[in-house]
Structures are given as structure tokens and as C-alpha cells.
DSSP file (Angstrom, degrees, kcal/mol; ACC not computed):
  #  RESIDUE AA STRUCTURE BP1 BP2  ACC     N-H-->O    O-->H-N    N-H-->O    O-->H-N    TCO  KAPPA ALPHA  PHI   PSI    X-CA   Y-CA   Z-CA
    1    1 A X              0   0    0      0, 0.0     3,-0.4     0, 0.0     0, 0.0   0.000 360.0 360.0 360.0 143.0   26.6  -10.5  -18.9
    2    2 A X        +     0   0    0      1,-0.2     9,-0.4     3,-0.1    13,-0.0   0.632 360.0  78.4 -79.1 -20.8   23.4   -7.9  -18.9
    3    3 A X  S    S+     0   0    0      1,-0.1     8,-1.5     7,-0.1     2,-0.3   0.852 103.5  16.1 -73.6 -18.3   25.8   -6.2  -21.6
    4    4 A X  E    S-A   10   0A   0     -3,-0.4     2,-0.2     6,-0.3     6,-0.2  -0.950  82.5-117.8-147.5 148.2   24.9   -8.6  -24.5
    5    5 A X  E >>  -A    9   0A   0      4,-2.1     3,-4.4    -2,-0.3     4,-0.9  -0.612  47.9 -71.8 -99.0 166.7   22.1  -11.1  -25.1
    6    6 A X  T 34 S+     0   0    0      1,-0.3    -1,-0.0    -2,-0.2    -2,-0.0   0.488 126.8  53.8 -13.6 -24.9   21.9  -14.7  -25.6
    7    7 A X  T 34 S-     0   0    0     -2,-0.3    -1,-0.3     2,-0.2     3,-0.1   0.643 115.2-107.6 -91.9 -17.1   23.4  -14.5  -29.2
    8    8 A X  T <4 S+     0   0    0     -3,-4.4     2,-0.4     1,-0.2    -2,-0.1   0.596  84.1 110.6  95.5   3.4   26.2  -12.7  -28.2
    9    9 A X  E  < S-A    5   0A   0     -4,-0.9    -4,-2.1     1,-0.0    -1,-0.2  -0.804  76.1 -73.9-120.7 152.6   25.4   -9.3  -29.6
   10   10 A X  E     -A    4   0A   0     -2,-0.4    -6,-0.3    -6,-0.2    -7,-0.1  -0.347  43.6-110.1 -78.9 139.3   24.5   -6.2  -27.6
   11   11 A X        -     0   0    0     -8,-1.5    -1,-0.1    -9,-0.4     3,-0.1  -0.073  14.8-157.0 -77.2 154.5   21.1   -5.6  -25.8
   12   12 A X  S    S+     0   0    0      2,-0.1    -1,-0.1    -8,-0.0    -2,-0.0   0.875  80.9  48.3 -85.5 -66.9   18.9   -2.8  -27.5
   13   13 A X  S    S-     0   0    0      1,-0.1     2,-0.2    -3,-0.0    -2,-0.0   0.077  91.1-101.4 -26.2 147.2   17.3   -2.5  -24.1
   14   14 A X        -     0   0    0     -3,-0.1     2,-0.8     1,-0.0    -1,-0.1  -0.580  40.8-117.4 -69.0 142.4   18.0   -2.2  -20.3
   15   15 A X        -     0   0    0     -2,-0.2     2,-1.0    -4,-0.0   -13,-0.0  -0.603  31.0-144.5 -68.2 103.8   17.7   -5.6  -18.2
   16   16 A X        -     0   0    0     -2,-0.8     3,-0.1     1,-0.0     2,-0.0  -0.571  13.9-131.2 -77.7 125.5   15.0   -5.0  -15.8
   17   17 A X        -     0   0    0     -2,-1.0     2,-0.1     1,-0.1     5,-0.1  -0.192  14.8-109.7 -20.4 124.6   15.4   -6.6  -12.6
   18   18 A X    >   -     0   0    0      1,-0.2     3,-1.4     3,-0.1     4,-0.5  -0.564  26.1-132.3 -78.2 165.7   13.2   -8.5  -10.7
   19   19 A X  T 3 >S+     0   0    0      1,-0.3     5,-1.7     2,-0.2     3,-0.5   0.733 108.2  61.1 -95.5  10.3   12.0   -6.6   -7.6
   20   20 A X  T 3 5S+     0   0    0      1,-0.2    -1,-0.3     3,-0.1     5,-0.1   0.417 105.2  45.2 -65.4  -2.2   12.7   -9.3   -5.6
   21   21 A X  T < 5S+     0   0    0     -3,-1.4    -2,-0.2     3,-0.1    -1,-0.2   0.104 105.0  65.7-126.1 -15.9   16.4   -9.2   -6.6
   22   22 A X  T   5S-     0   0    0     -3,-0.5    -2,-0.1    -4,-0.5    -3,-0.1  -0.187 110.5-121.0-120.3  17.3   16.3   -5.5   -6.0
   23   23 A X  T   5S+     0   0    0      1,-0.0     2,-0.2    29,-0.0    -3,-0.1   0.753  79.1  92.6  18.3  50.1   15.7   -5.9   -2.3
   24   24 A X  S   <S-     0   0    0     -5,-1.7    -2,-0.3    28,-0.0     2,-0.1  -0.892  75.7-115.4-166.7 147.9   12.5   -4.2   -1.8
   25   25 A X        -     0   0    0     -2,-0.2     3,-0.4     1,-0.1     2,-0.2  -0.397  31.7-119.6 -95.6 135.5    8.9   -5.9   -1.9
   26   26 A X  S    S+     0   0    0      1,-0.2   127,-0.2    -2,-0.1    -1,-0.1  -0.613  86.8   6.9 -76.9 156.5    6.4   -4.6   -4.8
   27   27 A X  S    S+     0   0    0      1,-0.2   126,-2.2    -2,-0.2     2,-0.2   0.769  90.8 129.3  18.3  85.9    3.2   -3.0   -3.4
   28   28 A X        -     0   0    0     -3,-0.4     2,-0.3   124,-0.2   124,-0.2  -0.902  44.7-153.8-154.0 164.5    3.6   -2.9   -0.1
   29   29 A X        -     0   0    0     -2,-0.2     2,-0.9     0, 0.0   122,-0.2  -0.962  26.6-130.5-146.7 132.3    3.2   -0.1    2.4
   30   30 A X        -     0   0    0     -2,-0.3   120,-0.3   120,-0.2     4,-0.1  -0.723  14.2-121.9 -88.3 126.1    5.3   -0.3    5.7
   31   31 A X        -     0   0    0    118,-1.6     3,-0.1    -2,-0.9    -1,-0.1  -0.229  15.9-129.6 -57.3 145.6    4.0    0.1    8.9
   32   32 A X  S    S+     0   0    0      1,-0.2     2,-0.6     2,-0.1    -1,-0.1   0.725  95.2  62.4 -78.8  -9.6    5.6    3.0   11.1
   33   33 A X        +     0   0    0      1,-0.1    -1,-0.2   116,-0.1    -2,-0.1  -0.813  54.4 163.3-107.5  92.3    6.2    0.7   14.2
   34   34 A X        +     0   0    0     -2,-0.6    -1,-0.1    -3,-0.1    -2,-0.1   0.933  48.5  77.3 -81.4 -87.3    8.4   -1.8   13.3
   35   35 A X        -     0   0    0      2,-0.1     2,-0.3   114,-0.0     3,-0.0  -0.015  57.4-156.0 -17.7 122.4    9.6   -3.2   16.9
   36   36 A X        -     0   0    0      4,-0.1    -2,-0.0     1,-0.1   112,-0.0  -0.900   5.2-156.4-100.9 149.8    7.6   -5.3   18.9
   37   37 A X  S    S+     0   0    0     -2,-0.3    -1,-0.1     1,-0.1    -2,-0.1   0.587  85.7  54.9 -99.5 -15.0    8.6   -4.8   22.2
   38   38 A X  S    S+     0   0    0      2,-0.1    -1,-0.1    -3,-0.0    -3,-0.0   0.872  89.7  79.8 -76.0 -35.5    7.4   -8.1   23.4
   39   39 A X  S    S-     0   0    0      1,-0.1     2,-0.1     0, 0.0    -3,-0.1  -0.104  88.2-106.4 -73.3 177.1    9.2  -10.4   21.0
   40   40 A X        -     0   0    0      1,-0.1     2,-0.2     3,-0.0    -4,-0.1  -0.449  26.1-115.8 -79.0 151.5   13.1  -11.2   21.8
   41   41 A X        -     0   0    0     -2,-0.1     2,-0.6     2,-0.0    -1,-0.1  -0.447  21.6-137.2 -63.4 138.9   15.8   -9.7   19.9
   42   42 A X        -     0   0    0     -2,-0.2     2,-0.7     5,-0.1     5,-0.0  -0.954  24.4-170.4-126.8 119.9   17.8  -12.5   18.0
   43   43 A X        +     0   0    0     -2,-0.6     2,-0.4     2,-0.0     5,-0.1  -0.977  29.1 130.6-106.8 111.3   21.4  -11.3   18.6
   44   44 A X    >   -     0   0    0     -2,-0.7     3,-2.0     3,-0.2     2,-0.7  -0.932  55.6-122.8-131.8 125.4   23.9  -13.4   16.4
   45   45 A X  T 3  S+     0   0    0     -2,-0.4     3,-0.2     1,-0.3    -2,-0.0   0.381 101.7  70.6 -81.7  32.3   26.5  -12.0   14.2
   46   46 A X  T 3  S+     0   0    0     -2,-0.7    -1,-0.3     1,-0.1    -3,-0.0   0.306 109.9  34.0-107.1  16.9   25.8  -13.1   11.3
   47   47 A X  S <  S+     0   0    0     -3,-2.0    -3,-0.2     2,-0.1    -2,-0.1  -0.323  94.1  85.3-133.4  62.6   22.8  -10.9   11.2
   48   48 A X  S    S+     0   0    0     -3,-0.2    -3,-0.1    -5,-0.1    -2,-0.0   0.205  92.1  51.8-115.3   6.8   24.1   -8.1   13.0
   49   49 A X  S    S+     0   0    0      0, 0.0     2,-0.3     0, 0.0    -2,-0.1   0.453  87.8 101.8-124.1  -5.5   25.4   -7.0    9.9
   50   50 A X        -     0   0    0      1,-0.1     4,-0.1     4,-0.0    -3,-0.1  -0.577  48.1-161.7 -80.3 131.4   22.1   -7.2    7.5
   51   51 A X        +     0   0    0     -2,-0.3     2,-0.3     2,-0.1    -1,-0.1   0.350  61.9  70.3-109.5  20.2   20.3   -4.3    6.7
   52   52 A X  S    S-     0   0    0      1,-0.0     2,-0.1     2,-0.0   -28,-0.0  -0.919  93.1 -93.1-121.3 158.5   16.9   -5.1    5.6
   53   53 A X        -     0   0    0     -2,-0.3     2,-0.4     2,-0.1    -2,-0.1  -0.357  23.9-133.4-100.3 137.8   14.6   -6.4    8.1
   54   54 A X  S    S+     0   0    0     -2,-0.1    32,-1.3    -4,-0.1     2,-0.2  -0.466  73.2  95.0-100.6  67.6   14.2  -10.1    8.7
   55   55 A X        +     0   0    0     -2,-0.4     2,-0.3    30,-0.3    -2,-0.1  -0.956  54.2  35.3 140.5  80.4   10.7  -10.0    8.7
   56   56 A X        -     0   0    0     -2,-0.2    28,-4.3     2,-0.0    29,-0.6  -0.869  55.0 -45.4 152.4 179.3    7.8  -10.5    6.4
   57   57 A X  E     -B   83   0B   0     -2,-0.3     2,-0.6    26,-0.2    26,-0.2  -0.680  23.0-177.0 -73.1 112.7    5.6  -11.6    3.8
   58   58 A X  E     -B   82   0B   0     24,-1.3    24,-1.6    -2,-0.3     2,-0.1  -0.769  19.5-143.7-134.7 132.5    6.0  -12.4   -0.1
   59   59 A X  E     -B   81   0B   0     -2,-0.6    22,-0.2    22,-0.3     2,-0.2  -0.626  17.5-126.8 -52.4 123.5    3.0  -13.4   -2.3
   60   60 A X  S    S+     0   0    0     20,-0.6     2,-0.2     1,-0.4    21,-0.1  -0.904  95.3  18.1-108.6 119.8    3.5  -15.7   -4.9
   61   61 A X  S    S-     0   0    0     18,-0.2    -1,-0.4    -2,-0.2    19,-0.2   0.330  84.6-142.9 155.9 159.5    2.6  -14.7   -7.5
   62   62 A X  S    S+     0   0    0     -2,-0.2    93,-0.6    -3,-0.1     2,-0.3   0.755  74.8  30.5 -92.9 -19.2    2.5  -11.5   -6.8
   63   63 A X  B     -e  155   0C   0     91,-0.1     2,-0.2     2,-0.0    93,-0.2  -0.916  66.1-131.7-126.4 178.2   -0.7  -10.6   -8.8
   64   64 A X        +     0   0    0     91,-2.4     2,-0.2    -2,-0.3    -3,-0.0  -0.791  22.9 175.6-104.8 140.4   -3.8  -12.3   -9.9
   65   65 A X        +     0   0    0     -2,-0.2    93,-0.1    91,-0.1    91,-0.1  -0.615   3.2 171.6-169.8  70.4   -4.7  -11.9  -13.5
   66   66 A X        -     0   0    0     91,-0.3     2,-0.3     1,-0.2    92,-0.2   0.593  27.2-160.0 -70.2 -13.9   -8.1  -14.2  -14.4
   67   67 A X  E     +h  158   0D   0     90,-1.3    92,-4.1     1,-0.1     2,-0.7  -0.409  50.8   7.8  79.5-145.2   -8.5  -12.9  -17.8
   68   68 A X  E     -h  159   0D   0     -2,-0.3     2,-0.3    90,-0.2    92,-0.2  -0.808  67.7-159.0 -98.1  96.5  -11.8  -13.2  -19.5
   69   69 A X  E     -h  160   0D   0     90,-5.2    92,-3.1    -2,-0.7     2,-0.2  -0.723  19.1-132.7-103.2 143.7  -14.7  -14.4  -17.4
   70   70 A X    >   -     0   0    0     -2,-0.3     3,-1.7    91,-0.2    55,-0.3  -0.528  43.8-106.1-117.6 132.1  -17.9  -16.0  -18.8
   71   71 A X  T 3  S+     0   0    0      1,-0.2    55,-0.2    -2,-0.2    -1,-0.2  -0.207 100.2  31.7 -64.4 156.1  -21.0  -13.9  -16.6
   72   72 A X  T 3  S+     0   0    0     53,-2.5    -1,-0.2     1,-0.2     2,-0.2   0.220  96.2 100.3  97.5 -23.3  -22.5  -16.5  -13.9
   73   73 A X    <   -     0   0    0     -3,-1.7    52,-2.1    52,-0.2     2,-0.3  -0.550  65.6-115.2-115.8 165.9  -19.8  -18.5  -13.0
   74   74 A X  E     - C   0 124B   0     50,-0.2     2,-0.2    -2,-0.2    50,-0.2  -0.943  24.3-172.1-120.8 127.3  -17.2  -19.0  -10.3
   75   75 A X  E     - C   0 123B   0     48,-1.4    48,-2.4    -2,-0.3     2,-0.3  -0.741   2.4-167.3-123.2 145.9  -13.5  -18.7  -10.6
   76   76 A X  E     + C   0 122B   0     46,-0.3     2,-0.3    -2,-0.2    46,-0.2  -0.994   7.5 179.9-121.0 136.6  -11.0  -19.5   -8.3
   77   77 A X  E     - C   0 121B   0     44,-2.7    44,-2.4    -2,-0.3     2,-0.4  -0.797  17.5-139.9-119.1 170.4   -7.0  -18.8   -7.9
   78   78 A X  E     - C   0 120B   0     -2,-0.3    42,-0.2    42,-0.2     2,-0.2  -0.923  15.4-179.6-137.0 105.4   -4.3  -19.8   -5.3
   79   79 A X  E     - C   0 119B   0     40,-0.8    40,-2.4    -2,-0.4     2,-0.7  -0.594  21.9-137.0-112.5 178.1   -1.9  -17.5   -4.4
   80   80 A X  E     - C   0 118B   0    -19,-0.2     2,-0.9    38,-0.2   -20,-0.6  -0.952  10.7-152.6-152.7 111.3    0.8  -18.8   -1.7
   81   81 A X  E     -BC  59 117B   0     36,-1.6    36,-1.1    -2,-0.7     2,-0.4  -0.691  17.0-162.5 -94.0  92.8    2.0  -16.5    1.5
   82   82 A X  E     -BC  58 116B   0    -24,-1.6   -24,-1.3    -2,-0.9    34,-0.2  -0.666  23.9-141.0-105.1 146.2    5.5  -17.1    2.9
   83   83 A X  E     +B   57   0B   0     32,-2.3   -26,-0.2    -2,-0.4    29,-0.1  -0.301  26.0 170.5 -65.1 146.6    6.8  -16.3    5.6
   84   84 A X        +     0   0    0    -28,-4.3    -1,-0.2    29,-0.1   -27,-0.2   0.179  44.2 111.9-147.7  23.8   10.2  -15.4    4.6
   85   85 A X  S    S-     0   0    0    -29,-0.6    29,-0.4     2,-0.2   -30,-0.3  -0.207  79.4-124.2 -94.0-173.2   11.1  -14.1    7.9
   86   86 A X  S    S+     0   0    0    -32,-1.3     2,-0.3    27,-0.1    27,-0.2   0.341  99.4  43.0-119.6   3.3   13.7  -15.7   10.6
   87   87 A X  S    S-     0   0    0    -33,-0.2    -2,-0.2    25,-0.1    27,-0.2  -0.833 103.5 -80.8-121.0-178.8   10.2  -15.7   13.6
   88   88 A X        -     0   0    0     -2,-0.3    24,-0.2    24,-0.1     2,-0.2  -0.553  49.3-145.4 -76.2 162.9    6.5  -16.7   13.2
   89   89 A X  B     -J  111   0E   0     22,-1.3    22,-1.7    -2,-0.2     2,-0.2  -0.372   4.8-144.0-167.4 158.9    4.5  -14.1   11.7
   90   90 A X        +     0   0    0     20,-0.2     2,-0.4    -2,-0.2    20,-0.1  -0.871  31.7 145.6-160.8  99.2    1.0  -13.1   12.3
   91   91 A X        -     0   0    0     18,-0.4    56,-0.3    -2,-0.2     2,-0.2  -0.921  23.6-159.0-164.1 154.5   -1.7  -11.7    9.4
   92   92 A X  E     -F  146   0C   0     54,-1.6    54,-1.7    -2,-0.4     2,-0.4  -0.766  21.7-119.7-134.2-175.2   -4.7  -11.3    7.9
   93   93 A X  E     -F  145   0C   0     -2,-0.2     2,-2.3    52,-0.2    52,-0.2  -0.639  21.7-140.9-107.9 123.0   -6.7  -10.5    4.7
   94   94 A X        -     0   0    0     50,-1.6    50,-0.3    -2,-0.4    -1,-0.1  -0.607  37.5-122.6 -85.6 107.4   -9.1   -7.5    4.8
   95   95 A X        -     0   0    0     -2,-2.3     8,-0.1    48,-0.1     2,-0.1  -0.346  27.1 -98.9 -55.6 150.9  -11.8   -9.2    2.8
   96   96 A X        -     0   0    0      6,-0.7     5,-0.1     1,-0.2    -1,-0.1  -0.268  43.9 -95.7 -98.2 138.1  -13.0   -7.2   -0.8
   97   97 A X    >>> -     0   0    0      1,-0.1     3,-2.1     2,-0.1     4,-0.7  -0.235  43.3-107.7 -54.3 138.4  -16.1   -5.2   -0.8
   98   98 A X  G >45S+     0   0    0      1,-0.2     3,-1.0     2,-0.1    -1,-0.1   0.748 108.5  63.2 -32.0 -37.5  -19.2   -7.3   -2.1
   99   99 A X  G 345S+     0   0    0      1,-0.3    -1,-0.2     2,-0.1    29,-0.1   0.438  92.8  65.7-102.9   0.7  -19.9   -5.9   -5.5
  100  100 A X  G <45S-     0   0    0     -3,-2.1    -1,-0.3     2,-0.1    26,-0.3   0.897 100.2-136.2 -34.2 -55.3  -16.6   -7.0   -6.6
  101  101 A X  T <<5 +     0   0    0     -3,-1.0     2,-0.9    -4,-0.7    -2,-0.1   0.418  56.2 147.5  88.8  24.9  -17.9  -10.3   -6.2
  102  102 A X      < +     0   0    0     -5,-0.6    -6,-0.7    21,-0.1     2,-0.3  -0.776  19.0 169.4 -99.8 132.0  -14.2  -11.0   -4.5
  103  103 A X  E     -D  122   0B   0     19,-1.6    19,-4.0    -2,-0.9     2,-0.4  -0.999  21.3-157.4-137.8 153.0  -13.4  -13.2   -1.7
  104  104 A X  E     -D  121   0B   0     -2,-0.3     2,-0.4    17,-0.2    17,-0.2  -0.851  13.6-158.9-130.2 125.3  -10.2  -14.7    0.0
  105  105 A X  E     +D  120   0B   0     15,-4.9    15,-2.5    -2,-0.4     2,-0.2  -0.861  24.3 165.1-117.3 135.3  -10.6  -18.0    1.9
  106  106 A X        -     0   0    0     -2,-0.4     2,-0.8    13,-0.2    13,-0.1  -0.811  45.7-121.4-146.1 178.1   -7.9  -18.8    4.6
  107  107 A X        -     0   0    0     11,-0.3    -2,-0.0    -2,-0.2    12,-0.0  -0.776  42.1-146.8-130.4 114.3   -6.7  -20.5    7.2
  108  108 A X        +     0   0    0     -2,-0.8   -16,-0.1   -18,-0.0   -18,-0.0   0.191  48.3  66.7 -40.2 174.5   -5.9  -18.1   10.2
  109  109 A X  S    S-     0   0    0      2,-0.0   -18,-0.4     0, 0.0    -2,-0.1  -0.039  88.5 -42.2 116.5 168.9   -3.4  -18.0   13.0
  110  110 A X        -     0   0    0    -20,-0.1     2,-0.4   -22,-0.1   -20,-0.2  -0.074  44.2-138.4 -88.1-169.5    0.5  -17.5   12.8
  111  111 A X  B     -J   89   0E   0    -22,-1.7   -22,-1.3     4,-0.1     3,-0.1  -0.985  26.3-123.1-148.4 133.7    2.8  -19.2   10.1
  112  112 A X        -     0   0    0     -2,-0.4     3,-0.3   -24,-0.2   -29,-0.2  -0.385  54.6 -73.4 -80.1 178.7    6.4  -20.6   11.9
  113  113 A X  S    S+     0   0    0      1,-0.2     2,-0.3   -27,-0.2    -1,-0.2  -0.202 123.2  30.2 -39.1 126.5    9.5  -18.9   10.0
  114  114 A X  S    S+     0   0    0    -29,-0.4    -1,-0.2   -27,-0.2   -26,-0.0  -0.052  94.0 111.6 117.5 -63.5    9.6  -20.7    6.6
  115  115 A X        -     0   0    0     -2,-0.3   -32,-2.3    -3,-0.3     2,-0.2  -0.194  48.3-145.4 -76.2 164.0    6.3  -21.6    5.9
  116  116 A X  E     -C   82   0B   0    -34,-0.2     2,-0.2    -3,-0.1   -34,-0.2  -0.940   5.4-146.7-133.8 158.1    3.9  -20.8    3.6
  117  117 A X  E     -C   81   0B   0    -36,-1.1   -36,-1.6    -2,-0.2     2,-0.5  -0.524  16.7-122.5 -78.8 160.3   -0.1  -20.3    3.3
  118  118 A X  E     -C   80   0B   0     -2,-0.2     2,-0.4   -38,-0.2   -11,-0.3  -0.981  15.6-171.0-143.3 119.5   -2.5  -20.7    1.1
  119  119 A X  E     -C   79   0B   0    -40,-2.4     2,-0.8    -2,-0.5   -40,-0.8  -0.789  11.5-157.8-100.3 141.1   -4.8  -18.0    0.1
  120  120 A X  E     -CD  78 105B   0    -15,-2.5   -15,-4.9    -2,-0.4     2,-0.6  -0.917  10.4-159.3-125.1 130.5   -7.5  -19.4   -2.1
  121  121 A X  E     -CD  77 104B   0    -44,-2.4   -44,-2.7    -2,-0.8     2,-0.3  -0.913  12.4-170.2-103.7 123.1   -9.0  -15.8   -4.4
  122  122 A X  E     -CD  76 103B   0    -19,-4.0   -19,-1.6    -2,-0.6     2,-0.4  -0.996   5.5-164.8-112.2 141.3  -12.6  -16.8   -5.5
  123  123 A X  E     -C   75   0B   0    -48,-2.4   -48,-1.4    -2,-0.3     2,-0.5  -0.861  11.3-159.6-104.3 139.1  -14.4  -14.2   -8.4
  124  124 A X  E     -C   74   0B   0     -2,-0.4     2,-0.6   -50,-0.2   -50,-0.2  -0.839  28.0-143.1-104.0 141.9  -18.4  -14.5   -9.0
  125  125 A X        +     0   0    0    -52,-2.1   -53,-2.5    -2,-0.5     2,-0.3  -0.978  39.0 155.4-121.1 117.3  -18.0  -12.9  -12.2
  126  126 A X        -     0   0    0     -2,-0.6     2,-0.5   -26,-0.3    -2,-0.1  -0.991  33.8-137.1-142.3 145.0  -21.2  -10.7  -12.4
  127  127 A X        -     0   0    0     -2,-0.3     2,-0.5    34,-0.0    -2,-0.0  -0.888   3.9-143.9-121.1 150.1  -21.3   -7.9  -14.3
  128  128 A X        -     0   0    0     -2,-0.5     2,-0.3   -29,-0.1    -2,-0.0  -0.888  29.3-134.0 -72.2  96.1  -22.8   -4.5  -13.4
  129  129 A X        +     0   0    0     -2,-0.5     2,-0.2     8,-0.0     3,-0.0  -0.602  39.3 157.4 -88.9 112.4  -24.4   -3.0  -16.8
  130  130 A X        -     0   0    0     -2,-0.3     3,-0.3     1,-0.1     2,-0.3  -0.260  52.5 -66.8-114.6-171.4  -23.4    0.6  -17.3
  131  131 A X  S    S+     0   0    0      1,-0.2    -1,-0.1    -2,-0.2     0, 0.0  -0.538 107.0   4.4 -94.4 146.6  -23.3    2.5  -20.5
  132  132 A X  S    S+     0   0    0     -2,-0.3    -1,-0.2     1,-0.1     0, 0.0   0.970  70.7 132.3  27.6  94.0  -20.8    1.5  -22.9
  133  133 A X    >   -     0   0    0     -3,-0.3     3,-3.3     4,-0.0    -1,-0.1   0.453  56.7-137.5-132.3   9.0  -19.2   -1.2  -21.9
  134  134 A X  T 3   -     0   0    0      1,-0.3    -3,-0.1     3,-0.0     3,-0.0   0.629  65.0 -63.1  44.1  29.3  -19.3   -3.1  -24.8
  135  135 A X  T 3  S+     0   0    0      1,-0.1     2,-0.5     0, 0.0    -1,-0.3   0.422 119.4  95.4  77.5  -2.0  -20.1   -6.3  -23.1
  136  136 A X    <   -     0   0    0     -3,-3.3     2,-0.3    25,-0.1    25,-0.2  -0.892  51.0-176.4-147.1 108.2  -17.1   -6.3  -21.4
  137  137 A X  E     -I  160   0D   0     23,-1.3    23,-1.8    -2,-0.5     2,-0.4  -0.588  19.0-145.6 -99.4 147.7  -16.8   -4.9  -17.6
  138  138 A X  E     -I  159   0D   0     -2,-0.3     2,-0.5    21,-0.2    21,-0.2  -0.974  13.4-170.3-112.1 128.0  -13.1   -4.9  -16.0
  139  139 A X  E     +I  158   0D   0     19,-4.9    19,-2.5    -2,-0.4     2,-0.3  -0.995  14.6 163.2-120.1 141.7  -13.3   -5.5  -12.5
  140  140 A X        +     0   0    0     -2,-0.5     2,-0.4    17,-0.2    17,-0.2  -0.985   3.5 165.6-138.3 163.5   -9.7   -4.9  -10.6
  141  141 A X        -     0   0    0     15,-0.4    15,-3.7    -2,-0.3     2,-0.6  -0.949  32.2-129.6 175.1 121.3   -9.5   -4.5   -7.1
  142  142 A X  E     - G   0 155C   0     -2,-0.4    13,-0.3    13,-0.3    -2,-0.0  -0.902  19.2-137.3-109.2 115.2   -6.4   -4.7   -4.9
  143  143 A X  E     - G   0 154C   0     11,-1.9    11,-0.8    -2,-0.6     2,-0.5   0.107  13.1-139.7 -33.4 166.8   -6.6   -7.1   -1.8
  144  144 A X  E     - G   0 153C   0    -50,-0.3   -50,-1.6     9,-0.2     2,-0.3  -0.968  15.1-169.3-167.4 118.3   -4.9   -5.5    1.7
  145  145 A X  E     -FG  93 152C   0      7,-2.7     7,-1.2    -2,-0.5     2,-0.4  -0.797  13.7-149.5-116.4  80.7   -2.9   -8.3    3.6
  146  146 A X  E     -FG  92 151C   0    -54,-1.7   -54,-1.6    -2,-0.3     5,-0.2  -0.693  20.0-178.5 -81.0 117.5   -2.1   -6.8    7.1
  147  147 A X        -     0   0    0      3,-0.5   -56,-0.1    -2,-0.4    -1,-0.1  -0.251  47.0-107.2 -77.6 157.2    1.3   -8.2    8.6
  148  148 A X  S    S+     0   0    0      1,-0.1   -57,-0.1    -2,-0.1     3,-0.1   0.822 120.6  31.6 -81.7   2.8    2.8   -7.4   11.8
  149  149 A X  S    S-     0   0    0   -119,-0.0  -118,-1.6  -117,-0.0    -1,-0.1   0.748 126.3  -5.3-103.5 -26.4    5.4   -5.3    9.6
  150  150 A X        -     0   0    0   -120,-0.3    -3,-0.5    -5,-0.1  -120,-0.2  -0.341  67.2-103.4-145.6-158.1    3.7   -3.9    6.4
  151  151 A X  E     - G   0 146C   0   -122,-0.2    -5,-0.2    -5,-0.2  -121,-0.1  -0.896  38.0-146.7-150.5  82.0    0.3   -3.9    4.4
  152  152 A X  E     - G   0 145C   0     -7,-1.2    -7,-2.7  -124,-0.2     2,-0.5  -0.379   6.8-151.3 -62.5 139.0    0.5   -6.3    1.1
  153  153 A X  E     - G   0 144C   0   -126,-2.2     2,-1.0    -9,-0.2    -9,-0.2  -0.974   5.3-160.3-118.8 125.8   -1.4   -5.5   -1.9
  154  154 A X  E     - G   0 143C   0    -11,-0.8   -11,-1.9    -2,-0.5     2,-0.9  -0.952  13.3-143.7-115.2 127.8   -2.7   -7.9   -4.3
  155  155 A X  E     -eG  63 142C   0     -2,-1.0   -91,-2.4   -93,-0.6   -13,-0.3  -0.659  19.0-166.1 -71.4  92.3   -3.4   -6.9   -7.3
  156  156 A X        -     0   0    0    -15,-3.7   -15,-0.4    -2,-0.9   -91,-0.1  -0.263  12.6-169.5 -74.4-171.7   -6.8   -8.9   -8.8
  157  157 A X        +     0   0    0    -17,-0.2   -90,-1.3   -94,-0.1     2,-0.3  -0.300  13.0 132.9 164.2  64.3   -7.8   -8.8  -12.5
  158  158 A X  E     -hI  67 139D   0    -19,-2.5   -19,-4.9   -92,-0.2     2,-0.3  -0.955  38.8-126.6-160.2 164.6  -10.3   -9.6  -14.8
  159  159 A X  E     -hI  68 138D   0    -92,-4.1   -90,-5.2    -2,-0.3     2,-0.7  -0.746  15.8-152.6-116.3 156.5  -12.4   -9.2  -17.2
  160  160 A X  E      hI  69 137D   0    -23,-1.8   -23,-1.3    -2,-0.3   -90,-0.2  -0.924 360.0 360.0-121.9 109.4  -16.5   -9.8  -17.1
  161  161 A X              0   0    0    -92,-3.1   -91,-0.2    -2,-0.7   -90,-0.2   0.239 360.0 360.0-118.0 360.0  -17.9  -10.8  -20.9
């Protein structure tokens, strides 16, 4: 029950939800043309009765969070795109301005229904020396994954000591 916790005694708190459980995708921005007119229609009835689009993307994990980076060096992460749609899918990663020092290494082309991809996030962590920064620059930077339905955001993260 969400009404009581693990002991048996009643939450102080509200449960949050995940928003994957909540049926709608964090930080993403939907495109206004959903329909392609070339692909087929999949008429079946047992999804003639679903109302969320069978279609798409999801990121796992859904943000990047590198923490505390030592200046000079090269970090990498792996974040994993699946198709979680019922056709093959078609998208790609509008790469991060240089002075991030982010880049997203891939392998193009479309991904059947099912599958997933492999994004590989690399950081050069170099830091830009402004006034007060105490040694320690935050660079964050959200990634743009254009889909044939929506625009994914990943959220990067980190800190430059």
C-alpha cells in the first residue's frame, strides 16, 4: 500500500512515482507531426484501444551525472536508447557545442522495434577560469536526441576541479 511504509506505520510523505509509471517520458518535447504518411498503419484490436502512441525512444538512464572531474582527463559514460516502439525507429544526436568538451559517439541508422543502442557520452574535463569559481567549474549541458516522434533531452553533469 502507498498508505503506510515498510514497517507498517503511516508515510509522513507522498510516494512519488516514477515518470515512467506515470505514462509520459521526462524531458522530451513532441514533435507537431506525428503521422508519417508513408509508413503502414498496424490495424489490430488489441491496440485499437491504447491511447498513448506506440512509438519512441527511452534513455536509460535518463541523465548523466559524472560528478567530480580531475582537469585533463577523459571521462566516459554509456547511456542505452531503446526503441520501445511496436516499428523501427530512426534518430540522431545533435552533437554538444565544443567548449563543453561534450561528445556522443554512435552507431547510426534505424533500430528494429525492441532494440536498443548504445550512446557512448565522452567529457574532456577542461576547465574555463573565470572569477570565482573556487576551483571548481560546473559544466551541464543537455544533449538533443531527434526521433521521428519527439526531441530527447539528456541531461549531462559534472563538475571540473
Amino acid at each position: 500500500s502507498l498508505l503506510v511504509n515498510a514497517a507498517g506505520q503511516p508515510r509522513k510523505e507522498k510516494v512519488r512515482l516514477p515518470s515512467s509509471l506515470q505514462g509520459r517520458k521526462p524531458n522530451s518535447i513532441p514533435h507537431k507531426k506525428i503521422e508519417d504518411p508513408v509508413a503502414g498503419k498496424v490495424n489490430i484490436s488489441s491496440l485499437a484501444t491504447t491511447k498513448q502512441h506506440l512509438s519512441g525512444f527511452h534513455l536509460i538512464p535518463p541523465r548523466v551525472t559524472f560528478g567530480v572531474l580531475k582537469e585533463g582527463c577523459t571521462y566516459a559514460a554509456t547511456v542505452i536508447l531503446k526503441n520501445v516502439g511496436i516499428n523501427f525507429s530512426r534518430f540522431r544526436v545533435k552533437q554538444p557545442p565544443p567548449h563543453t568538451g561534450l561528445s556522443v559517439m554512435y552507431t547510426p541508422g534505424p533500430v528494429a522495434a525492441g532494440l536498443q543502442v548504445e550512446l557512448e557520452i565522452e567529457i574532456f574535463a577542461a576547465a574555463i577560469r573565470g572569477e570565482n569559481t573556487d576551483g571548481l567549474e560546473e559544466v551541464s549541458h543537455d544533449i538533443e536526441i531527434l526521433t521521428e516522434t519527439e526531441t530527447l533531452l539528456l541531461p549531462v553533469r559534472a563538475n571540473i576541479l
